[in-house]
C-alpha positions in Angstrom: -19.4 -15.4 3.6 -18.2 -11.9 4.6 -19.7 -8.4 4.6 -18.8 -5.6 6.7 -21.3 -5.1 9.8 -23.8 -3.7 9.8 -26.9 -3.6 13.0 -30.0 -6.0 12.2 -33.5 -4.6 11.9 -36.8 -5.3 13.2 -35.3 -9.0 14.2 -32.6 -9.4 17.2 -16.1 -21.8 -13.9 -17.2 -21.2 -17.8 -16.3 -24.8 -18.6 -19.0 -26.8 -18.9 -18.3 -30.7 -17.0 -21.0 -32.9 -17.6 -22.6 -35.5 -15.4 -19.9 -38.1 -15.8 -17.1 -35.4 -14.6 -19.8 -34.9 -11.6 -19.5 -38.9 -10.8 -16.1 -38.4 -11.1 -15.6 -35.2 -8.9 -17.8 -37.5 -6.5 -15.8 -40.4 -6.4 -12.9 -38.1 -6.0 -13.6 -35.7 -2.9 -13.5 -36.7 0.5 -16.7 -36.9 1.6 -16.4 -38.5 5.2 -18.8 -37.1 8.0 -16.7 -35.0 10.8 -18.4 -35.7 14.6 -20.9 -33.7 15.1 -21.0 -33.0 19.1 -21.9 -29.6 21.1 -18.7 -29.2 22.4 -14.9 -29.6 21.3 -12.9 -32.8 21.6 -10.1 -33.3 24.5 -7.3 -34.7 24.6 -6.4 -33.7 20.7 -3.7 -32.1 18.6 -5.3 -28.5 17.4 -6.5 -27.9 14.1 -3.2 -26.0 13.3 -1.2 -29.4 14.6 -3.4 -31.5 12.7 -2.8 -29.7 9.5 0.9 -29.9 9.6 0.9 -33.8 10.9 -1.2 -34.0 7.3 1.0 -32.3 5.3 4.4 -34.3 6.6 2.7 -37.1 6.0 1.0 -36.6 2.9 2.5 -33.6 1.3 0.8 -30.3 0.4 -3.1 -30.0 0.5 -5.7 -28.8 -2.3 -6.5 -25.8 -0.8 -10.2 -27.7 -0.7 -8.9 -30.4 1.5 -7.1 -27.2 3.6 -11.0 -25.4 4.0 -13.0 -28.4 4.3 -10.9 -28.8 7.6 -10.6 -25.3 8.7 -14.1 -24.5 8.5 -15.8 -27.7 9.9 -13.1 -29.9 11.6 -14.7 -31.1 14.9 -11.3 -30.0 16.8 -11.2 -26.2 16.1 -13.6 -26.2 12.4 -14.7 -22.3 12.5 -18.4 -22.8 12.1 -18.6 -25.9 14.4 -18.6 -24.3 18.1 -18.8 -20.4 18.2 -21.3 -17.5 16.6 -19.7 -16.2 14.1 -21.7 -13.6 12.7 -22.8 -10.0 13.7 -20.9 -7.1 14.7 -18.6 -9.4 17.7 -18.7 -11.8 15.1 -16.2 -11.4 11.8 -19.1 -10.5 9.2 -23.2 -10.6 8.9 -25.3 -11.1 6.3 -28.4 -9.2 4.7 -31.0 -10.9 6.8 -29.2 -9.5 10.1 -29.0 -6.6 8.3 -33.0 -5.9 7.5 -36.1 -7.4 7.8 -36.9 -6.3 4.1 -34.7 -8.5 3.0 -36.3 -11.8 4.5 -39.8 -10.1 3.4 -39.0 -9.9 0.2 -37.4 -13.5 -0.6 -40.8 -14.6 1.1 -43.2 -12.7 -1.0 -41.4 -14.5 -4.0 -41.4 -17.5 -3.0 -45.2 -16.9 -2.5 -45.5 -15.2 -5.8 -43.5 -18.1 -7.4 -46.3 -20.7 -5.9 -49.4 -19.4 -6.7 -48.7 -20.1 -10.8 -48.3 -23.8 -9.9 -49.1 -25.1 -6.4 -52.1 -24.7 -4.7 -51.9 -24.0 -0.7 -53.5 -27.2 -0.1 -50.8 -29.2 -0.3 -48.2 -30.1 2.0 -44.9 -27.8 0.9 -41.3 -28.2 2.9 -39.0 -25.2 3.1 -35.4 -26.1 2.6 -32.6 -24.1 4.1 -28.9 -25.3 3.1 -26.5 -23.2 6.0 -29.5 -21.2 7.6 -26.8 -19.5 9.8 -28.6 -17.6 13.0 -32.1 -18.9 11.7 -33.3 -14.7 11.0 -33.9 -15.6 7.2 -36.0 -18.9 7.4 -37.8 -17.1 10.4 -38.9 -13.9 8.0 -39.6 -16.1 5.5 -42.1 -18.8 7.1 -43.7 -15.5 8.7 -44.5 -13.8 4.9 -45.6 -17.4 3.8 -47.9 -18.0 7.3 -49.7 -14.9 6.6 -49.8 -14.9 3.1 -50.5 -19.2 2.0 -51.4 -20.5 5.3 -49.3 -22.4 8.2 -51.3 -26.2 7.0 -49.4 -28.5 5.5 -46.0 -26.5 6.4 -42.4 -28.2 7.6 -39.1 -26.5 8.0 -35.9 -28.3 7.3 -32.6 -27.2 8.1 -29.3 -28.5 6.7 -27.1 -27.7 9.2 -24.0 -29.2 10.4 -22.5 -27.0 13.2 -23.6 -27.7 16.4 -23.2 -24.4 17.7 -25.6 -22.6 14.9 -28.5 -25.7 15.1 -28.7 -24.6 18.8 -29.1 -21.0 18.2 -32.0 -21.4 14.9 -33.7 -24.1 17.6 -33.8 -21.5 20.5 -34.7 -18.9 17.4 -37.6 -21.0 16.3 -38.6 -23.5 18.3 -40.8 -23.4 21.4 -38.5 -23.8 24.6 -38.4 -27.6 25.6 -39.3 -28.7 22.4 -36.3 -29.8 21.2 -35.5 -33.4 21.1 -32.6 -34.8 19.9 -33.1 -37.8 17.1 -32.1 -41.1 17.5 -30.1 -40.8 14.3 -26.9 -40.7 16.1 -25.8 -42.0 19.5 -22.9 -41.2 21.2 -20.0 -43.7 21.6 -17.2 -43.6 23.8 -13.8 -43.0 21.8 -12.1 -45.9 23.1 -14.8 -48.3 21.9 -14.4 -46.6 18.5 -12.6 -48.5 15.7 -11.1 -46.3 13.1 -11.8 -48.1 9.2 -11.5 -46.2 5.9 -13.7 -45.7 3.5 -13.0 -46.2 -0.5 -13.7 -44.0 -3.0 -12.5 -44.5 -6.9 -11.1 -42.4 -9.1 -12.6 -42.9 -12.7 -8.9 -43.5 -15.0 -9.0 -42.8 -18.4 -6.6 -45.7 -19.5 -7.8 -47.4 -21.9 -6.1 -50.6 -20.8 -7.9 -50.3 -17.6 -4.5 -49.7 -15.5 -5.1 -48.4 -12.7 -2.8 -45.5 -11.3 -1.3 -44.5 -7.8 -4.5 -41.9 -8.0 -7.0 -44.6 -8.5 -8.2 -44.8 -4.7 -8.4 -42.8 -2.1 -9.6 -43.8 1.8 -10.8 -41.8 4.0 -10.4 -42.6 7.0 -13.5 -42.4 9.9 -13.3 -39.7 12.2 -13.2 -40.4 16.3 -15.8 -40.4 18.1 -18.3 -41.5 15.1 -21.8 -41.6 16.1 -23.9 -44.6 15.4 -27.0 -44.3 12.6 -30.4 -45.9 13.5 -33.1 -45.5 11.0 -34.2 -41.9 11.3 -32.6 -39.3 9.1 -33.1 -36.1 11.4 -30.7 -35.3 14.2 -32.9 -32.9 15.9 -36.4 -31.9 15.6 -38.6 -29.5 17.6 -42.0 -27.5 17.0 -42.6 -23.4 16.7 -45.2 -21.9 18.6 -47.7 -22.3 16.1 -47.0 -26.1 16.0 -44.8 -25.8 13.0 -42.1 -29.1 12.9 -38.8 -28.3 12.1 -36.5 -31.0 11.7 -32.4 -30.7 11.4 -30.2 -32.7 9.1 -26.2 -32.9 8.2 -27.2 -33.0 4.5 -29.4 -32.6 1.3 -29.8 -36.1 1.2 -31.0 -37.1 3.8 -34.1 -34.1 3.6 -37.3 -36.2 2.7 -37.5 -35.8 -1.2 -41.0 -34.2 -1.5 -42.0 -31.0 -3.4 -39.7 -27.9 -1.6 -39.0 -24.3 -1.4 -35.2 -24.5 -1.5 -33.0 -21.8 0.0 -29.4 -21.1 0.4 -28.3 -17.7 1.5 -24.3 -17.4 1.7 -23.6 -21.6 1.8 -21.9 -22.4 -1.5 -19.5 -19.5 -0.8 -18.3 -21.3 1.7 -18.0 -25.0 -0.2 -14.3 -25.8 -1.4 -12.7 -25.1 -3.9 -9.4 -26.4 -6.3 -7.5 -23.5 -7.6 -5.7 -24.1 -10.8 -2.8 -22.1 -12.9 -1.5 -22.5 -16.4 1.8 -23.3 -16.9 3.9 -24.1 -19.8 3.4 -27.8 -18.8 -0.1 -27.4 -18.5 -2.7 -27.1 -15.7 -1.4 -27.5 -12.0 -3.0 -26.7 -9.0 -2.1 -24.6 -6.9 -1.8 -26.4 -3.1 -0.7 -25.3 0.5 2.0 -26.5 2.8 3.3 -25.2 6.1 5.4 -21.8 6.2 8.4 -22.8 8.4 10.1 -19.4 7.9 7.3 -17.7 9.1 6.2 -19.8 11.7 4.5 -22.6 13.3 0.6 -20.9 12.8 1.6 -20.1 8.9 1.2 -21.7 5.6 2.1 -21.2 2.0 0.3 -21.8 -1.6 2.6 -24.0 -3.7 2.1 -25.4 -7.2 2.0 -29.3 -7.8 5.3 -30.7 -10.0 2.5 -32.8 -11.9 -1.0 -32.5 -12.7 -3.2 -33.8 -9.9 -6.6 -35.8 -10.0 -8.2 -33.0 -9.6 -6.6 -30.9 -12.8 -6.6 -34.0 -15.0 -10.5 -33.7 -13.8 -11.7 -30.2 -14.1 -9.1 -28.8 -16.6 -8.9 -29.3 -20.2 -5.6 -28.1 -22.5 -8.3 -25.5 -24.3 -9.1 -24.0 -21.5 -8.4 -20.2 -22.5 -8.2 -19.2 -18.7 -4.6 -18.2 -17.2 -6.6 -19.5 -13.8 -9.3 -20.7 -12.3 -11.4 -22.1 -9.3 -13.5 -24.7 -8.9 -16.4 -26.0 -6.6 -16.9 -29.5 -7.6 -18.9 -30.3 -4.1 -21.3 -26.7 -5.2 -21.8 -28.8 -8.9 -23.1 -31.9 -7.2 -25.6 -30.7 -4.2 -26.7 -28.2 -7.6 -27.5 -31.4 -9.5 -29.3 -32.9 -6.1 -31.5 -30.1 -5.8 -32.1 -30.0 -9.3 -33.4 -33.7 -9.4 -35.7 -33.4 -6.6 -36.9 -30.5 -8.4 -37.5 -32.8 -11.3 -39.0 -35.8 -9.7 -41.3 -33.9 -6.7 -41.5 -30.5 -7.8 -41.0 -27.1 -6.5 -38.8 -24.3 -6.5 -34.9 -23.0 -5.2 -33.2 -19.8 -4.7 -29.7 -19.4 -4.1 -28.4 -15.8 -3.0 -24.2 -15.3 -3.0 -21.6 -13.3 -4.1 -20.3 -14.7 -7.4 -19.8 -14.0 -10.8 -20.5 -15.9 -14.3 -16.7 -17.5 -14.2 -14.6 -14.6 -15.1 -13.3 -13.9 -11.7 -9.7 -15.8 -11.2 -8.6 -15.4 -7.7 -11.1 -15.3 -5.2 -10.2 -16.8 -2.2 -9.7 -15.0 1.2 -10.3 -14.8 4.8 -12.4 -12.4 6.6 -12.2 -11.9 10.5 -13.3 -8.8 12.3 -14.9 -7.6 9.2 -11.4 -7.3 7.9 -9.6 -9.5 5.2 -7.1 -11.1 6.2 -4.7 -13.8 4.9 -6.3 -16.9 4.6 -3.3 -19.5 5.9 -2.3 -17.4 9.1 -4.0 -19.5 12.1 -6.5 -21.8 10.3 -9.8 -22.1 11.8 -9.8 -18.3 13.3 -11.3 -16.9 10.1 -13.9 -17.0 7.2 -13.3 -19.0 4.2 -14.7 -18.1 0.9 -14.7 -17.6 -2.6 -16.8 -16.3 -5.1 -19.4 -18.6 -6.7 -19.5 -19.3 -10.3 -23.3 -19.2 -11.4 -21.9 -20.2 -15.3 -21.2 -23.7 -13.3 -24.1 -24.1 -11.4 -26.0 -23.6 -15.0 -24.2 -26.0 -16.4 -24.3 -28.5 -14.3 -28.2 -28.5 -14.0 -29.0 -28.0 -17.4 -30.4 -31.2 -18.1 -32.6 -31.4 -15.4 -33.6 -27.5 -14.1 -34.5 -23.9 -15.4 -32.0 -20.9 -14.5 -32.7 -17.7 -13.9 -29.7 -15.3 -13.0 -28.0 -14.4 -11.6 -28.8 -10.7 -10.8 -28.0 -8.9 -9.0 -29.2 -7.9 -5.3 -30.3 -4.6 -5.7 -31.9 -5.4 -9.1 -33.8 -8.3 -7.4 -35.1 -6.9 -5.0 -36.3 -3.7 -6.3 -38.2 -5.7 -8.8 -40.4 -7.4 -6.0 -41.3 -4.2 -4.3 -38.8 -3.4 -1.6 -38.8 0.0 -2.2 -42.8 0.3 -1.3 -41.6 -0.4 2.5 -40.3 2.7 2.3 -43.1 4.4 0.4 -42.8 4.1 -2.8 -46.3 3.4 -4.3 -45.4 0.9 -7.6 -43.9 -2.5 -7.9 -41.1 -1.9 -10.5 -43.1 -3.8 -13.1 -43.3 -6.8 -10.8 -46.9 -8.4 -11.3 -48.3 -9.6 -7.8 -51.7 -9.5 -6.1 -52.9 -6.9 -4.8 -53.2 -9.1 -1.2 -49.1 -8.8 -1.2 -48.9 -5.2 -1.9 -51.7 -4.4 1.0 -49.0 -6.9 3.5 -46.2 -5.1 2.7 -48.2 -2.0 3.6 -49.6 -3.3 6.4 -46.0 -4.1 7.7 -45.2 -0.6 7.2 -47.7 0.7 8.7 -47.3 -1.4 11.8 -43.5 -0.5 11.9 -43.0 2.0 15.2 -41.5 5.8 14.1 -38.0 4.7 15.7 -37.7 1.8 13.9 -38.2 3.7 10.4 -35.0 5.6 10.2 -33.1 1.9 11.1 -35.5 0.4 8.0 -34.1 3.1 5.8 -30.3 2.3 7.0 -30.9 -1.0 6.6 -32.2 -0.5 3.1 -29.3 1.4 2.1 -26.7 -1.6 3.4 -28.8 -4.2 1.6 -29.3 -2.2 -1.7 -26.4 0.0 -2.2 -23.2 -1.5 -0.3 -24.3 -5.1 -1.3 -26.4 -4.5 -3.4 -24.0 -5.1 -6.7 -21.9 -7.8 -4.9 -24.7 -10.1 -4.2 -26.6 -12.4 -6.6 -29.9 -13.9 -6.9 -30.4 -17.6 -8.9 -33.4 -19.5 -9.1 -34.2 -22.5 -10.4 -37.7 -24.2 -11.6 -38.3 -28.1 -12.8 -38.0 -28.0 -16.6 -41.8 -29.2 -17.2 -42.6 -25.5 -16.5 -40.5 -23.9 -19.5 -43.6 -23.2 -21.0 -45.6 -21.8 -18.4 -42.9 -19.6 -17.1 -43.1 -18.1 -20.6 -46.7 -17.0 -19.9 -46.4 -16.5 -16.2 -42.6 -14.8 -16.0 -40.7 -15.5 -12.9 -40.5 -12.4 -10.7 -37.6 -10.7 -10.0 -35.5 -11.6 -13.2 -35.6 -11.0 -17.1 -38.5 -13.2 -19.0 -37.3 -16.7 -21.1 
């Protein structure tokens, strides 16, 4: 996630790896919870420390291993304890740039539901990293005034402690915000550290196992104890609106959703991979002794690694690439609740369709930076390959996309906030072109000017960079065919 700052208005891989390599990426990845408390641990190495104890140990890191822990370690993660976005933040994002854009992602989603779910029902909007809470917020307001508050629940997937206090005080009335009985604190010393398994499928056909074949994970300190809810955190808007925080997909009840994800699989982690003339090896960090104690260094494995005997095959016409494994499987989550309950999911982030190689940096101050100098002080990211999101819900989910910001949004009308009398082709009622007037219209003179900044940040500066991909159960192939999806080219 990183964009050069900008002030907020109105609001203060090509291969394709099927479901077994999915399983398999599962078993692989180290999926273990980090402690999710307000405020830093004592008493512990720093994230830096830690990182080098890991690598003496253990040997050089997949650089997915090195982000997981740089951007959400309990002890120093960069998303876990500070704001990080805005202009004394190191980037900001399009809905802290402009209202229009949380307008417009609203009036589709509205759009979207009117071909096949009536405002009667009960309908759950999903947001997967909802950073400050601004996009969610413009959203539910389009959808409030244009299909009704009855029936409506927010749930936020959310796993810094830092950024679920700011979208509860964003949201929520004041003292309504309770934490859940899902976790319980528990004294470290009373804590028993025990790993956890996970299995590497082998492809052996004696059934050998190999010095690969299990990985454990080991429990992090301070672990907090599950009871039988699922939420950590609930509390009610002003209009008696639950929301309702969770630490991930699964655990959001399974019931027909609007799914969101605005800059969140950016920020998942990736393996990088390089051809050699032994094959595919990945490419790995390790510490930087010459440089210092803060620094690291990108290394290439001696062997293939789990991971490359995984995701990489000998055809493979690429010189490298990057893969998201962990952005494959919550794809292939949302894509089966699509499936079984219903609904509809947009996901917004820089990407490309898998012919970007090297993509991984660091932003701080609104600056790149290098991304192993002092770990958990900067933005991780990399772009996000839509070819691999496709692929991996193709048996399940429709795709649209991606496209690209500017063309999105232009094609659902933004340009009428700023007088322009015509939709771009984009069929909606009448009702949503007289509420995007009326916003206008209700927009004070000194606010304008900041509208049309704000439009030119969102449109022209990001408007290229930025994607927009959607995707719809399968069962509505046909009626998306006679009722085109707004905002992208028809089936």
């Amino acid at each position: 996630m990183a964009v050069m700052i900008s002030s907020r208005v109105g609001h203060s891989c090509k291969q394709k790896l099927g479901l077994t390599g999915f399983e398999r990426a599962a078993r692989f990845l180290s999926t273990s919870r980090p402690t999710f408390t307000s405020q830093p641990q004592k008493n512990q190495m720093t994230l830096t420390e830690q990182l080098r104890a890991r690598i003496e140990v253990r040997g050089p890191l997949s650089i997915a291993d090195y982000m997981r822990a740089v951007l959400s370690s309990p002890s120093g993660g960069y998303y876990m304890h500070k704001d990080v976005l805005g202009r004394q933040g190191d980037f900001t994002t399009s809905p802290e740039i402009s209202q229009l854009f949380g307008d417009m992602v609203g009036v589709w989603f509205v759009n979207e539901l009117k071909k096949f779910y009536p405002p009667s029902q009960p309908l759950q909007i999903v947001e997967l990293g909802p950073g400050r809470g601004t996009l969610v917020a413009d959203v539910l307001n389009v959808l409030k005034q244009l299909r009704g508050k009855e029936g409506l629940s927010v749930h936020l997937v959310e796993i810094s402690p830092e950024f679920s206090r700011i979208q509860a005080d964003k949201l929520c009335q004041k003292g309504s915000v309770q934490k859940s009985s899902f976790f319980t604190e528990r004294e470290m010393t009373v804590n028993k550290a025990k790993g956890r398994q996970y299995e590497v499928e082998n492809a052996n056909p004696q059934g050998k196992t190999s010095s690969f074949s299990t990985i454990t994970v080991q429990r992090p300190l301070n672990l907090q104890k599950k009871t039988e809810s699922k939420h950590y955190q609930r509390g009610v808007m002003d209009d008696g609106t639950p929301v309702y925080w969770y630490y991930s997909i699964g655990e959001v009840p399974n019931n027909f959703s609007c799914y969101l994800a605005h800059e969140f699989f950016d920020a998942l982690p990736i393996h990088k991979f390089k051809k050699t003339a032994e094959g595919w090896r990945e490419i790995l960090v390790t510490t930087d002794p010459d440089r210092g104690p803060d620094y690291f260094k990108f290394v290439i494995s001696r062997f293939g690694t789990p991971a490359s005997k995984i995701f990489m095959k000998p055809w493979d016409e690429r010189e490298e690439a990057e893969i998201c494994p962990e952005s494959g499987l919550i794809a292939q989550q949302i894509a089966a609740r699509l499936e079984a309950q219903g609904g509809v999911a947009l996901i917004i982030d820089y990407g490309s369709k898998g012919e970007s190689g090297d993509t991984f940096r660091a932003f701080k101050n609104h600056q790149q930076v290098d991304p192993l100098v002092s770990p958990g002080t900067a933005d991780l990211t990399a772009d996000v390959d839509f070819t691999y999101l496709s692929n991996a819900v193709a048996d399940k989910a429709l795709t649209f996309g991606p496209v690209s910001q500017s063309y999105f949004l232009k094609e659902m009308g933004i340009d009428l906030r700023l007088k322009v009398q015509r939709f771009n082709g984009c069929c909606l009622k009448a009702v949503l072109i007289d509420f995007l007037i009326k916003l206008l219209e209700e927009c004070p003179i000194e606010e304008k000017s900041q509208l049309e900044s704000g439009y030119k940040m969102i449109m022209d500066s990001m408007g290229e960079r930025f994607k927009f991909f959607a995707l719809f159960p399968n069962v509505l192939k046909d009626h998306l065919k006679k009722f085109p999806v707004a905002g992208f080219p028809k089936l």
